[in-house]
Backbone of each chain as ProteinMPNN parsed JSONL, in Angstrom:
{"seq_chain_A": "XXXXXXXXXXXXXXXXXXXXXXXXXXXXXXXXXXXXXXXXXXXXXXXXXXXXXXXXXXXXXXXXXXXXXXXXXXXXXXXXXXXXXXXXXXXXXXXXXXXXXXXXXXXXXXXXXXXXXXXXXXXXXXXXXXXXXXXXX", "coords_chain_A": {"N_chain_A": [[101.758, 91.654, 87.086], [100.217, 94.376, 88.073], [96.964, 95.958, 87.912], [94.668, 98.514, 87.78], [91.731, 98.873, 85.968], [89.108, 99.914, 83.723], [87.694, 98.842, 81.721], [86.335, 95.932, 80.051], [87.867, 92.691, 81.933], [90.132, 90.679, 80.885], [90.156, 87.605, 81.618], [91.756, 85.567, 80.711], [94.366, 86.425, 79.368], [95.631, 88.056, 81.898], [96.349, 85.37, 83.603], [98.206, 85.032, 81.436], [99.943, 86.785, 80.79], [101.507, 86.222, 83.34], [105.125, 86.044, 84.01], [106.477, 83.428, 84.536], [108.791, 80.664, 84.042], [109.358, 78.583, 85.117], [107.507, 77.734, 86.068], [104.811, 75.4, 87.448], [102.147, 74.904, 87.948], [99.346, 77.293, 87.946], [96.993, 78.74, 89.041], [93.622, 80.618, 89.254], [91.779, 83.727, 90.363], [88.359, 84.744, 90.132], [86.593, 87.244, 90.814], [82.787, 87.31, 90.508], [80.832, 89.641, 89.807], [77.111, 89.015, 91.63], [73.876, 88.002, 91.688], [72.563, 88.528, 93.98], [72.045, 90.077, 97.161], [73.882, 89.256, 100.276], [72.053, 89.487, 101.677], [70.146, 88.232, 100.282], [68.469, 90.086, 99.155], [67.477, 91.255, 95.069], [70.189, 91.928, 93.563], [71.082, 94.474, 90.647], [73.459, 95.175, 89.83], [77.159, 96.341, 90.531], [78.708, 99.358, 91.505], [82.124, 100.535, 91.194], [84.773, 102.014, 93.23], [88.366, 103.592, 93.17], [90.993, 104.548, 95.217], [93.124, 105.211, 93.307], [96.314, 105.223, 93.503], [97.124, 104.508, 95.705], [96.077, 101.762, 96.146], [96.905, 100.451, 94.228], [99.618, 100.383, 95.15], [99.065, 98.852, 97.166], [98.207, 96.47, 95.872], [100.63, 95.513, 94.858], [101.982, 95.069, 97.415], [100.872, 92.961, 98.713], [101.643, 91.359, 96.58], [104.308, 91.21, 96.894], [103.941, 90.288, 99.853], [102.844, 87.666, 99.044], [104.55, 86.428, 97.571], [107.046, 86.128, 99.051], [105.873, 84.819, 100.927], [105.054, 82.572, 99.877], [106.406, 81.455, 98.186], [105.696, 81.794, 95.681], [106.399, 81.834, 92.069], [104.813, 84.386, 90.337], [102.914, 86.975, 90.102], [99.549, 88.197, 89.103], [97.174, 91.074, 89.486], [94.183, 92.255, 89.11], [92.026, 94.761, 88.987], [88.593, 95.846, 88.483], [86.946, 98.937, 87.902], [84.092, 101.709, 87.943], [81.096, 100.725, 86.417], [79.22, 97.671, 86.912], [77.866, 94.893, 85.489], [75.622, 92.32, 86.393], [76.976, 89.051, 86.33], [79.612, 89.55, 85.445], [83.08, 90.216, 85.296], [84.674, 91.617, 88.184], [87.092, 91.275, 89.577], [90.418, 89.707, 89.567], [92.719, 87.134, 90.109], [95.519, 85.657, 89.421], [97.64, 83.307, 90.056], [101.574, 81.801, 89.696], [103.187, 78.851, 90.064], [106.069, 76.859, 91.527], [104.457, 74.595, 92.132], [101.605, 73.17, 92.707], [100.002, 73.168, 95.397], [101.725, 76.225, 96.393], [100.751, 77.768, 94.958], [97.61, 78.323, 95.021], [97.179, 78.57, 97.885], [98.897, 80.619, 98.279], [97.123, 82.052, 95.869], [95.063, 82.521, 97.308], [95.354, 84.301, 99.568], [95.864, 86.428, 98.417], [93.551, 86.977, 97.432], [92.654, 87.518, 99.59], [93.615, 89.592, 101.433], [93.368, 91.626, 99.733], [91.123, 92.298, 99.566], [90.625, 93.045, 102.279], [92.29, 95.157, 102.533], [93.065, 97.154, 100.371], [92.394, 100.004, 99.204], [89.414, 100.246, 97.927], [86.039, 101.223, 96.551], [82.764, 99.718, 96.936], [79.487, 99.974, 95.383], [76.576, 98.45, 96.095], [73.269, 97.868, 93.741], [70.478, 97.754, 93.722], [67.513, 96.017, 92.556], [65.195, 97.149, 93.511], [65.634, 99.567, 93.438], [67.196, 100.586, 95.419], [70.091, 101.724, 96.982], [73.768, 100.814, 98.629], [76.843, 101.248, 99.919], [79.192, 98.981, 100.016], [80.984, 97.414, 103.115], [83.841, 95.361, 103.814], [83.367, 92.558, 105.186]], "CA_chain_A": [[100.913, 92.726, 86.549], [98.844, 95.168, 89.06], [96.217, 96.959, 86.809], [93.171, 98.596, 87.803], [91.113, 98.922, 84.827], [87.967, 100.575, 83.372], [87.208, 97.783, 80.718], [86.483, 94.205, 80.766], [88.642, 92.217, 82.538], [90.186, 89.59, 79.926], [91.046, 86.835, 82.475], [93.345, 84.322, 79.622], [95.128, 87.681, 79.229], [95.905, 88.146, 82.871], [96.699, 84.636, 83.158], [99.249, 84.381, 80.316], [100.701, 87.302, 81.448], [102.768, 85.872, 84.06], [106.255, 85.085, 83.805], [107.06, 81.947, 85.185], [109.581, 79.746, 83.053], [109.748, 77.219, 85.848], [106.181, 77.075, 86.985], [103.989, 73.737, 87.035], [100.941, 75.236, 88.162], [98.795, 78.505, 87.477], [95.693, 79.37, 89.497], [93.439, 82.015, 88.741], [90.627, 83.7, 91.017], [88.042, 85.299, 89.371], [85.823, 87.715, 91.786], [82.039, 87.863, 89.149], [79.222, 90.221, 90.325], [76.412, 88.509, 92.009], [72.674, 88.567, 91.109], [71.49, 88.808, 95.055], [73.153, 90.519, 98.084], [73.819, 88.341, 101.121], [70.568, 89.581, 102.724], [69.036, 87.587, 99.359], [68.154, 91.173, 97.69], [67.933, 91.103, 94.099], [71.046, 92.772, 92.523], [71.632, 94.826, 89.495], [75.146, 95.577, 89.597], [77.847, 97.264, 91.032], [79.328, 100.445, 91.513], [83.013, 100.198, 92.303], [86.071, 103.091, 93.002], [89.235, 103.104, 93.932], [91.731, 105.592, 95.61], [94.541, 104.488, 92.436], [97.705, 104.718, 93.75], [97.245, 103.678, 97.332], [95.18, 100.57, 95.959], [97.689, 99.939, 93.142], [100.628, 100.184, 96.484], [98.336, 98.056, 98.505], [98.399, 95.092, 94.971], [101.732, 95.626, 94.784], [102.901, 95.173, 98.542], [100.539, 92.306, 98.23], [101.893, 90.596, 95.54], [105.465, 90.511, 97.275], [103.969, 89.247, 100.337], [102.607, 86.117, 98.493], [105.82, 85.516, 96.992], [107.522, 86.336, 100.134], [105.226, 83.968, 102.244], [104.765, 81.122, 99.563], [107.001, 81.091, 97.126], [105.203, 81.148, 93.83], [106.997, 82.864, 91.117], [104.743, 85.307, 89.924], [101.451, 87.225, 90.896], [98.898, 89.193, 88.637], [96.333, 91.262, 90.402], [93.248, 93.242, 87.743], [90.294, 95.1, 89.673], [87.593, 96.632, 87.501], [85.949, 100.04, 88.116], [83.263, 101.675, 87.037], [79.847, 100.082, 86.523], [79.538, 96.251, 86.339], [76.607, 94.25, 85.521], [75.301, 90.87, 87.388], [77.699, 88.317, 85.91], [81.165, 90.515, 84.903], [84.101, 90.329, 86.601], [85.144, 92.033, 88.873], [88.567, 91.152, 89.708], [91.385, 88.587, 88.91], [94.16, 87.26, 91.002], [96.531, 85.12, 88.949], [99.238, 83.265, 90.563], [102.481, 81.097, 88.955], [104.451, 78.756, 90.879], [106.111, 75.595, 90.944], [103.927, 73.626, 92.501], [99.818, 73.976, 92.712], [99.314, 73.75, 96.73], [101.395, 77.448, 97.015], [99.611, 78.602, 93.982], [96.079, 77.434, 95.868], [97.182, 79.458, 98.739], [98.789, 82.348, 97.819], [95.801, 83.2, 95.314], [93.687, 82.721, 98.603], [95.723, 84.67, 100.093], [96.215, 87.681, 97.847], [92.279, 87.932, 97.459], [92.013, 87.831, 101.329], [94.473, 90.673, 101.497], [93.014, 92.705, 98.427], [89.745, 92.731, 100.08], [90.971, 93.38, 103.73], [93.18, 96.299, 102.053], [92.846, 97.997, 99.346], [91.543, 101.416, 99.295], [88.358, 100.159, 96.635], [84.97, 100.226, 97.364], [81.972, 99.396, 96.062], [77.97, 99.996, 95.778], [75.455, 97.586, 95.476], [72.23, 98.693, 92.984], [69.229, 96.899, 94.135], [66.334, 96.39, 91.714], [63.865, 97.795, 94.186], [65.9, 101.056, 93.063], [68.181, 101.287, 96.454], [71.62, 101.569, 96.848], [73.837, 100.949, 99.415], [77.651, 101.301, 99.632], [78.96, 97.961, 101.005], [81.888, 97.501, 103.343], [84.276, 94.114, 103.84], [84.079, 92.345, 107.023]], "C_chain_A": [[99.952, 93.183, 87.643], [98.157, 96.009, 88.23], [94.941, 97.245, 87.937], [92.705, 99.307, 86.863], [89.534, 99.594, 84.701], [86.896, 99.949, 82.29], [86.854, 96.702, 81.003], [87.809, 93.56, 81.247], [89.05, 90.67, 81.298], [90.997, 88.531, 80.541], [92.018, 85.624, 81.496], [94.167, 85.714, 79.708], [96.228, 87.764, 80.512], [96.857, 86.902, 83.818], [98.534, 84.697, 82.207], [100.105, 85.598, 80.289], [102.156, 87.387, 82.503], [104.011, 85.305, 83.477], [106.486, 84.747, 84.692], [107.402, 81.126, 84.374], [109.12, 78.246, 83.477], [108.396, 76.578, 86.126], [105.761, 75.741, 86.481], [103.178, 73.772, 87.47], [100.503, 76.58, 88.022], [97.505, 78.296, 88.125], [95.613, 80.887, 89.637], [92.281, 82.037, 89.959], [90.339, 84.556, 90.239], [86.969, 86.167, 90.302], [84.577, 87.982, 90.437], [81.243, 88.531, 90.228], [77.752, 89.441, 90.804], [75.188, 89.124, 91.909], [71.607, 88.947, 92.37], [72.671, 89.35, 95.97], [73.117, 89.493, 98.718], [72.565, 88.641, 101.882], [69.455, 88.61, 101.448], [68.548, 89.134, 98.894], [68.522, 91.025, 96.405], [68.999, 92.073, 93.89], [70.921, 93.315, 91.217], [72.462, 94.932, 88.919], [75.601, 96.473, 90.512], [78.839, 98.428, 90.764], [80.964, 100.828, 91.749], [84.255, 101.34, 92.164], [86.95, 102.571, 93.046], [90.331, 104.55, 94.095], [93.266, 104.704, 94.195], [95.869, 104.321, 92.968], [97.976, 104.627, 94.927], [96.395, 102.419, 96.843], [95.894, 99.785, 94.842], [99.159, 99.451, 94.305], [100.45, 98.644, 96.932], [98.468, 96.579, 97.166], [100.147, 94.623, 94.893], [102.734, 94.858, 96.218], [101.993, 93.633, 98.798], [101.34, 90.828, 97.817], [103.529, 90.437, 95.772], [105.32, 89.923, 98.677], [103.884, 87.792, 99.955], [104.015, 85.603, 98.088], [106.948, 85.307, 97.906], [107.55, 85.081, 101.145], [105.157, 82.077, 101.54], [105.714, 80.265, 98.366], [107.512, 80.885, 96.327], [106.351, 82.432, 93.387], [106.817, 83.684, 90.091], [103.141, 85.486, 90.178], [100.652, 88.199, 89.898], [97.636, 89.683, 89.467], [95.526, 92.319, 89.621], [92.384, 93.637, 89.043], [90.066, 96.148, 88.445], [87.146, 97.917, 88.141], [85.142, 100.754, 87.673], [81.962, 101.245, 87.473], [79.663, 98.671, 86.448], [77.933, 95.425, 86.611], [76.743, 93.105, 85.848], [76.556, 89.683, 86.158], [79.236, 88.615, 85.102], [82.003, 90.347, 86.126], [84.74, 91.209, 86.78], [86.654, 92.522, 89.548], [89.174, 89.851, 89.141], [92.543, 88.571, 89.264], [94.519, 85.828, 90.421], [97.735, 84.755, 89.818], [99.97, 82.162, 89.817], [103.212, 80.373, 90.122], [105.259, 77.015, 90.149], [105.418, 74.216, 91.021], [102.606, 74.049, 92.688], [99.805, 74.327, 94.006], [99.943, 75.647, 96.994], [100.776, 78.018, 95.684], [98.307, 78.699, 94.762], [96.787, 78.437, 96.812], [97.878, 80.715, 98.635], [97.546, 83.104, 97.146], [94.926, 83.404, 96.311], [94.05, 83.702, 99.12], [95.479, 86.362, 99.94], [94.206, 88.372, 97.804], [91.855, 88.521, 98.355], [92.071, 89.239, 101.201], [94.057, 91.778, 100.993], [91.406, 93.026, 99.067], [89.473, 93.54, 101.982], [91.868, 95.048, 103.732], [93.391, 97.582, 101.372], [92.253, 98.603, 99.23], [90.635, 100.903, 97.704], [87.181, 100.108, 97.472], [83.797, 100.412, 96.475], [80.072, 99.362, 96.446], [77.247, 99.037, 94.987], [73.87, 97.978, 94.655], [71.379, 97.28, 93.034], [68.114, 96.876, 92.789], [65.402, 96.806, 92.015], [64.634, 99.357, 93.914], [66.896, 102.042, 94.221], [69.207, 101.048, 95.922], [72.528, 101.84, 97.849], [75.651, 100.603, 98.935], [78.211, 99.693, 100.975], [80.418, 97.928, 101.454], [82.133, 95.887, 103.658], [84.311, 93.887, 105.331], [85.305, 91.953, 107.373]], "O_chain_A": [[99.032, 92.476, 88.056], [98.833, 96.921, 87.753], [94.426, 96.429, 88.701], [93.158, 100.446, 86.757], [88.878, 99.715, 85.736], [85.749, 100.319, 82.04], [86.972, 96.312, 82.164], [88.85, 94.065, 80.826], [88.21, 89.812, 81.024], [92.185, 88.37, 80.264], [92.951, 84.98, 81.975], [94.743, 85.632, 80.793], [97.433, 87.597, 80.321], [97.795, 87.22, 84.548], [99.663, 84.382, 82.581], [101.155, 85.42, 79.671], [103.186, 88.061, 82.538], [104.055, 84.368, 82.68], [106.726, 85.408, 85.702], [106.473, 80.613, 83.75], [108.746, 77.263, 82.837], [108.143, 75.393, 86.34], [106.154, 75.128, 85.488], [102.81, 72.63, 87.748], [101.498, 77.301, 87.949], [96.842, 77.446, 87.53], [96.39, 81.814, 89.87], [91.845, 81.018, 90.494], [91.164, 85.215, 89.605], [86.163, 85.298, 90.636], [84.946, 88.629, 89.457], [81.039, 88.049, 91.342], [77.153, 89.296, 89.738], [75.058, 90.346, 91.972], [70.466, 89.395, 92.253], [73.871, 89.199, 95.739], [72.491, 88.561, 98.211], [72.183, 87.848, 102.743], [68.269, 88.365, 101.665], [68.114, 88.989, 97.751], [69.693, 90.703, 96.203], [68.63, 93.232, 94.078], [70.563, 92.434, 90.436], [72.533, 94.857, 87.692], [74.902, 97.233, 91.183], [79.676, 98.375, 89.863], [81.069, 101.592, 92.709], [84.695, 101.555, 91.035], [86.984, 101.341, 93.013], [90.42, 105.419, 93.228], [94.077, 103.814, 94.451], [96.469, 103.254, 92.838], [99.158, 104.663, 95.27], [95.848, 102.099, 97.898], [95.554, 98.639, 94.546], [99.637, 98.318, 94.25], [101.22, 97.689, 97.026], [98.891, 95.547, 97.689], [100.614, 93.484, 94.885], [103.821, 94.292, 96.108], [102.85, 92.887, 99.273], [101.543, 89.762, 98.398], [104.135, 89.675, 95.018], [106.206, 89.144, 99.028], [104.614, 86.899, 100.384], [104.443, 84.471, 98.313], [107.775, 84.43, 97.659], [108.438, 84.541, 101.804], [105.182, 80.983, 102.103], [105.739, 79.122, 97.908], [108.571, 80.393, 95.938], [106.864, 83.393, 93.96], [107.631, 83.961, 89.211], [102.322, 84.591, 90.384], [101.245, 89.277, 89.861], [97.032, 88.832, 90.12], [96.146, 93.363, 89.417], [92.143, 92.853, 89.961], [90.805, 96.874, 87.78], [86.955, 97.687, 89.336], [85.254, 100.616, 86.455], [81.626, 101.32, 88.655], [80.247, 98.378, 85.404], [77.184, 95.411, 87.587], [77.856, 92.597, 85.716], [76.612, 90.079, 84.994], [79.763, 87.86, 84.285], [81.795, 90.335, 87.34], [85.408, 91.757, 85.903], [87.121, 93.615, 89.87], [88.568, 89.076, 88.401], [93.391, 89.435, 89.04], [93.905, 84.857, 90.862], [98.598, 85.533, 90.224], [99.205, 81.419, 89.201], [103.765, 81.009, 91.02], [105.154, 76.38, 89.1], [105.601, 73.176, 90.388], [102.393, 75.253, 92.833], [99.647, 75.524, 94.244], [99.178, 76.44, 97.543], [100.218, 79.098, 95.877], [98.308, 79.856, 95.183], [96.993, 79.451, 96.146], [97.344, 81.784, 98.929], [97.041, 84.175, 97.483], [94.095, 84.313, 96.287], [93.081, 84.425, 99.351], [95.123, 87.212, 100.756], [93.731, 89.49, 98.005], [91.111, 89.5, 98.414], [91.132, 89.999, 100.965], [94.242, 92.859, 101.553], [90.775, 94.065, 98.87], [88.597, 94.194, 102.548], [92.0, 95.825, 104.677], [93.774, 98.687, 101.757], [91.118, 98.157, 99.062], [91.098, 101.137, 96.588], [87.01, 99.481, 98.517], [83.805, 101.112, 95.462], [79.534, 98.883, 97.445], [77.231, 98.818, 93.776], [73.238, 98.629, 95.487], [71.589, 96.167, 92.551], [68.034, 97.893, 92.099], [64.524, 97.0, 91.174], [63.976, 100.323, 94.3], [67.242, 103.223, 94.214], [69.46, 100.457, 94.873], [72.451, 102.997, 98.261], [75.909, 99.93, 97.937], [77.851, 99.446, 102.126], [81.253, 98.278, 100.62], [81.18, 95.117, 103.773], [84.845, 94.48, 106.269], [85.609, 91.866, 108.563]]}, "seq_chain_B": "XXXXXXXXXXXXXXXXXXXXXXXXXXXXXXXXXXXXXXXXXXXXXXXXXXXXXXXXXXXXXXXXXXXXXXXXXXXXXXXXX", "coords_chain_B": {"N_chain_B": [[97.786, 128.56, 104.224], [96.545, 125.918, 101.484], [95.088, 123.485, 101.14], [94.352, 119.902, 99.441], [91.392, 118.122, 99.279], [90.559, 114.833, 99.22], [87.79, 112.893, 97.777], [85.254, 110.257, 98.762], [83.388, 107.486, 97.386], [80.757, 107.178, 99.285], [81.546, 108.992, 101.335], [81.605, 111.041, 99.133], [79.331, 111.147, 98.437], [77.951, 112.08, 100.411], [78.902, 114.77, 100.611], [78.794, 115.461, 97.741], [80.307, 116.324, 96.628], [83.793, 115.436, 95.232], [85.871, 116.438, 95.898], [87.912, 118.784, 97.875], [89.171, 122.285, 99.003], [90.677, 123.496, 101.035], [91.381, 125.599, 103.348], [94.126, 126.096, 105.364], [95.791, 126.693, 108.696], [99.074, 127.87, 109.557], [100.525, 126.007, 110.719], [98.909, 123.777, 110.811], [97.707, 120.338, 111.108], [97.225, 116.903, 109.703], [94.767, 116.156, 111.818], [93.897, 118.177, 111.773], [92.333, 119.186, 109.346], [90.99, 117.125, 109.064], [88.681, 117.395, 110.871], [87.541, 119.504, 110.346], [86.453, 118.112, 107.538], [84.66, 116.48, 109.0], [83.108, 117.877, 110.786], [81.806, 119.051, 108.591], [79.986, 117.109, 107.665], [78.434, 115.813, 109.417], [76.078, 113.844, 109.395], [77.619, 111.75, 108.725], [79.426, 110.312, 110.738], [79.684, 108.156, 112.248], [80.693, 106.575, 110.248], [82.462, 108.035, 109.175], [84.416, 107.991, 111.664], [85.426, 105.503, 111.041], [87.034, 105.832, 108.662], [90.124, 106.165, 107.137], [93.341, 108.402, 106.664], [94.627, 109.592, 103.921], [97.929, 111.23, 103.077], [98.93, 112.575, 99.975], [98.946, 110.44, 98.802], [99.762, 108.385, 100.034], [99.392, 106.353, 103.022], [98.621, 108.447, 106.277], [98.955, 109.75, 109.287], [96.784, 111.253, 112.571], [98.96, 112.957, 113.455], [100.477, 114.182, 111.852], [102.146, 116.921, 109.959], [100.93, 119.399, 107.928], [101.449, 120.623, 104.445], [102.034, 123.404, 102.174], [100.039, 122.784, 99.5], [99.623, 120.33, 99.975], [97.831, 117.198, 98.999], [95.484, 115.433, 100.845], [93.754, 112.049, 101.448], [90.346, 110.816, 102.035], [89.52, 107.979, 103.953], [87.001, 105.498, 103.82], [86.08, 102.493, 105.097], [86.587, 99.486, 103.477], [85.527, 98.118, 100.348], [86.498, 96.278, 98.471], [87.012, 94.13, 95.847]], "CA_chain_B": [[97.974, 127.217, 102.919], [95.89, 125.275, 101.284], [95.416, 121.355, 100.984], [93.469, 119.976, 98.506], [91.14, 116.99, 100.109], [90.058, 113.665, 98.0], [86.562, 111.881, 98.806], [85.222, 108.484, 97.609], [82.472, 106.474, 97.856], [79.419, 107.197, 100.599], [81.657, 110.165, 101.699], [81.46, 112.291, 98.763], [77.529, 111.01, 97.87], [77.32, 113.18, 101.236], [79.869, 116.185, 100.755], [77.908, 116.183, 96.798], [81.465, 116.151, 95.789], [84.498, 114.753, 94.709], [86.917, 117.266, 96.088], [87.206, 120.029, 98.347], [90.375, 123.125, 98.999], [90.609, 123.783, 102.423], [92.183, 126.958, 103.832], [94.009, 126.097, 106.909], [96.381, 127.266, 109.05], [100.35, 127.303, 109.204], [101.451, 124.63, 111.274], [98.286, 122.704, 110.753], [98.232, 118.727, 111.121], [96.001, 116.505, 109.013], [93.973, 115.982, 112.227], [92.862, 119.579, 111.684], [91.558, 118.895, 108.268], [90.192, 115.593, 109.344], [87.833, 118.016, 111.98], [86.94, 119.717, 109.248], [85.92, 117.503, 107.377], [84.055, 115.756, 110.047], [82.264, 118.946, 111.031], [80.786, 119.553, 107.743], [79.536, 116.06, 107.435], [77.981, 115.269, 111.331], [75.392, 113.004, 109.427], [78.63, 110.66, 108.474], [79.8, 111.009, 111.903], [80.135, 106.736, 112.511], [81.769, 106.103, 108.682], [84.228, 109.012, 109.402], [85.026, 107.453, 112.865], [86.171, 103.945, 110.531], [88.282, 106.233, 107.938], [91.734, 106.633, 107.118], [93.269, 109.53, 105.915], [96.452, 109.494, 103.031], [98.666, 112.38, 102.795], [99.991, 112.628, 98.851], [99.331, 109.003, 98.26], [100.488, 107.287, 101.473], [98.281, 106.494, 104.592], [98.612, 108.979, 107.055], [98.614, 109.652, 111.328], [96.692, 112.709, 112.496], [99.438, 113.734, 113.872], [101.189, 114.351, 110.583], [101.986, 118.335, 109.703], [100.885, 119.675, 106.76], [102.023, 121.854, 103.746], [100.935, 124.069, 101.43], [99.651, 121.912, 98.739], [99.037, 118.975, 100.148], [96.914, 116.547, 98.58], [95.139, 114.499, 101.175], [92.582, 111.348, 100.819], [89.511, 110.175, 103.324], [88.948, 106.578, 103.075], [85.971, 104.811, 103.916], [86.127, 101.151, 105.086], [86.917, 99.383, 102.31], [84.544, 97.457, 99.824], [86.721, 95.653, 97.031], [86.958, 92.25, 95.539]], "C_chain_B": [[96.374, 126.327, 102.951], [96.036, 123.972, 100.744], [94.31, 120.94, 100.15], [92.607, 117.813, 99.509], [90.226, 115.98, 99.275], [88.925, 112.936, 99.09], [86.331, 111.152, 97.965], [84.136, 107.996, 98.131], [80.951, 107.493, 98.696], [80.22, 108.866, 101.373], [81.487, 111.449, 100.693], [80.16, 112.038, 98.396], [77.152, 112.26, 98.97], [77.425, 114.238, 101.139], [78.734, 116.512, 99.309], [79.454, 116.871, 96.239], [82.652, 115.136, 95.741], [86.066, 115.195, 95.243], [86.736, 118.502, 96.68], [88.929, 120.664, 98.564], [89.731, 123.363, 100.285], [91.653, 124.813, 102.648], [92.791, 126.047, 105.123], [95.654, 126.451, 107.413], [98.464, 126.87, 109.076], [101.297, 126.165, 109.538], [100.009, 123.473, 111.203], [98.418, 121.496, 110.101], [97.139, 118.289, 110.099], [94.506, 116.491, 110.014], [93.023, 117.374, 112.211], [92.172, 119.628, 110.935], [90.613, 117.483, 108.198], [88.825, 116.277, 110.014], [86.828, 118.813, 111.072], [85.598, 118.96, 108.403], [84.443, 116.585, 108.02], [82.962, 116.965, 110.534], [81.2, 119.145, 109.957], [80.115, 118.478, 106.845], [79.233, 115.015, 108.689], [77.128, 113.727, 110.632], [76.595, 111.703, 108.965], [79.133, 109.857, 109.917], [80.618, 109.385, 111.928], [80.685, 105.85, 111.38], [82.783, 107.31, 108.954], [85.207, 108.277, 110.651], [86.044, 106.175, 112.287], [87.24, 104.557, 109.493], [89.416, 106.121, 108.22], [92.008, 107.824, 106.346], [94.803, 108.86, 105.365], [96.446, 110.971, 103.016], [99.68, 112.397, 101.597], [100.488, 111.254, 98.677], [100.076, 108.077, 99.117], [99.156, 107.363, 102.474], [99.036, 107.505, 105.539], [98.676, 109.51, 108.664], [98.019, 110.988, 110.738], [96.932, 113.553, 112.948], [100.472, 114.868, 112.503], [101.233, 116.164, 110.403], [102.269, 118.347, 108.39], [101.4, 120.645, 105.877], [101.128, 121.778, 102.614], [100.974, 122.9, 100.362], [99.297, 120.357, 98.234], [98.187, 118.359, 99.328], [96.454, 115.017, 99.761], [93.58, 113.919, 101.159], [91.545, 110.717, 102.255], [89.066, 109.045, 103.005], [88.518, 105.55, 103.823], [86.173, 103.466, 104.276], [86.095, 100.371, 104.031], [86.007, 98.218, 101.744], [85.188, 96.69, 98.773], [86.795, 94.104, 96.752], [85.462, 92.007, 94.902]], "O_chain_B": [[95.518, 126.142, 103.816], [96.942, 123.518, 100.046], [93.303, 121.647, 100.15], [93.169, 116.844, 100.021], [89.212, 116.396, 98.714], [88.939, 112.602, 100.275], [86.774, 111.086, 96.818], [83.928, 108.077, 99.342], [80.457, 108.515, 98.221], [79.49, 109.729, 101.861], [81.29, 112.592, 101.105], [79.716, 113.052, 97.856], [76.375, 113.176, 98.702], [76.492, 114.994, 101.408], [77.934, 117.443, 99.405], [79.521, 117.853, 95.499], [82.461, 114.016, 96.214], [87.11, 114.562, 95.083], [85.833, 119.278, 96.366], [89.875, 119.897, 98.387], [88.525, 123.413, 100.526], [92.74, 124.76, 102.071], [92.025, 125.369, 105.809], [96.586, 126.465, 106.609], [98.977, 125.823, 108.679], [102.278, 125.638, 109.013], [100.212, 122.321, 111.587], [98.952, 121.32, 109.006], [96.288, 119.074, 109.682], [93.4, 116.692, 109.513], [91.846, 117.536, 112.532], [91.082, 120.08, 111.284], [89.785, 117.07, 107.386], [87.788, 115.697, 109.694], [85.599, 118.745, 111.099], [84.38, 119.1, 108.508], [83.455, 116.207, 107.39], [81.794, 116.576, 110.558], [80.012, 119.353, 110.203], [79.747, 118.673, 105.686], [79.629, 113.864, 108.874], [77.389, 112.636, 111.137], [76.09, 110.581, 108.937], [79.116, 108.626, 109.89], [81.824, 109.278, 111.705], [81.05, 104.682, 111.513], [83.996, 107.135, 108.832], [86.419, 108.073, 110.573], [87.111, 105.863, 112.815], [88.296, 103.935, 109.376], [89.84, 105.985, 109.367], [91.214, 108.287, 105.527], [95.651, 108.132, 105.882], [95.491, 111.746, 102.967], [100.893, 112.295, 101.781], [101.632, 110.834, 98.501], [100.859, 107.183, 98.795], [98.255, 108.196, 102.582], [100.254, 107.324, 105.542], [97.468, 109.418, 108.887], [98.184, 111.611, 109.689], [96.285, 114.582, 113.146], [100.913, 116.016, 112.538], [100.199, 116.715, 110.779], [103.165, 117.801, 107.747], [101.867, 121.636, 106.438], [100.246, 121.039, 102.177], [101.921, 122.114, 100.384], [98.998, 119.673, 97.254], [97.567, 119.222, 98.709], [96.914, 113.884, 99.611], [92.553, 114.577, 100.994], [92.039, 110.26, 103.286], [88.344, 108.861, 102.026], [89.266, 104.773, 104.417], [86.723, 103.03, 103.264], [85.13, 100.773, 103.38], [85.687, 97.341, 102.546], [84.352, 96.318, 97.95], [86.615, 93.158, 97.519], [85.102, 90.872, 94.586]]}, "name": "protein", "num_of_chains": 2, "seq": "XXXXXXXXXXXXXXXXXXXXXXXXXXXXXXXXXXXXXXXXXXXXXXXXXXXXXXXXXXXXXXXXXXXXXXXXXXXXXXXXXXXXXXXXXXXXXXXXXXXXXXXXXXXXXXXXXXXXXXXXXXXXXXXXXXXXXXXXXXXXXXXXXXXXXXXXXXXXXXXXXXXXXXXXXXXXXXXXXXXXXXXXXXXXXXXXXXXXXXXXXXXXXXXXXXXXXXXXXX"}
């Protein structure tokens, strides 16, 4: 499943989603909104886009490297957009395999990727009333 | 012809839109509409320099030649996760 969504993110959903008959492990990552930036500014929430169908491509192309590189036998990948308040999530990278260690690294993998990639981006809303659009190193 | 040009993020907070139609000429490339762009947003100048451009939902070169009704996207260093 590649979704990008406008609602909450219902990570059991996303999760239980996958088909995998065979699997014998399931890790999930869950990206939540944070209540300070890395400079320690308070947060409010974030702002987040996304170009859709180059960022839906980019989950997609993704989600057959991981399976490509590790494996597993099946990959879900949610991002939120929209508005999101201090403790909501954000995203959700689901993976299925047969064994936990490439589950454990593919999901590492796929978030790397999804954050290194994917036409999304996102503004931070300060409580001093700034706002600053933040990019991935 | 005209190309229709998609903004996002920190580039259209500047442009003060969401979308712009560009006139441009017959054999023009994306890098012509990239100049554009780039012209009528100098205070961007070092976030345009990190863009990419898509042409109709693909990434792009700016050598690429365009047609009438293009739809291409300018895209910002990327913020997700």
């Amino acid at each position: 499943m590649f979704a990008i969504v406008s609602e909450a993110i219902n990570v059991r959903a996303v999760a239980a989603a996958l088909e995998a008959k065979s699997a014998g492990g399931i890790v999930t990552f869950v990206g939540i909104v944070r209540g300070h930036a890395d400079d320690g500014r308070a947060v409010l929430g974030l702002r987040y886009e996304a170009f859709e169908p180059l960022a839906l491509a980019e989950f997609e192309a993704i989600g057959r490297e991981a399976r490509d590189e590790y494996g597993v036998l099946a990959i879900a990948i949610v991002h939120r957009i929209g508005s999101l308040c201090v403790g909501e999530v954000a995203v959700a990278v689901a993976v299925a395999a047969e064994h936990r260690g490439a589950a454990f690294d593919a999901c590492e993998y796929a978030i790397d990727e999804l954050k290194r990639r994917a036409q999304i981006w996102k503004k931070e809303l300060y409580a001093d009333g700034d706002a600053q659009w933040k990019r991935n190193e | 012809m005209q190309v229709r040009v998609l903004l996002f993020a920190s580039v259209a907070e500047a442009a003060g839109t969401r979308e712009w139609l560009l006139e441009v000429g017959e054999h023009a490339r994306v890098s012509d509409a990239w100049s554009r762009v780039e012209s009528q947003l100098p205070e961007l100048a070092e976030i345009l320099r990190s863009t990419r451009v898509a042409r109709n939902g693909k990434l792009a070169s700016l050598d690429d030649e365009l047609v009438d009704g293009d739809e291409l996207a300018i895209l910002p260093p990327v913020g997700g996760g």
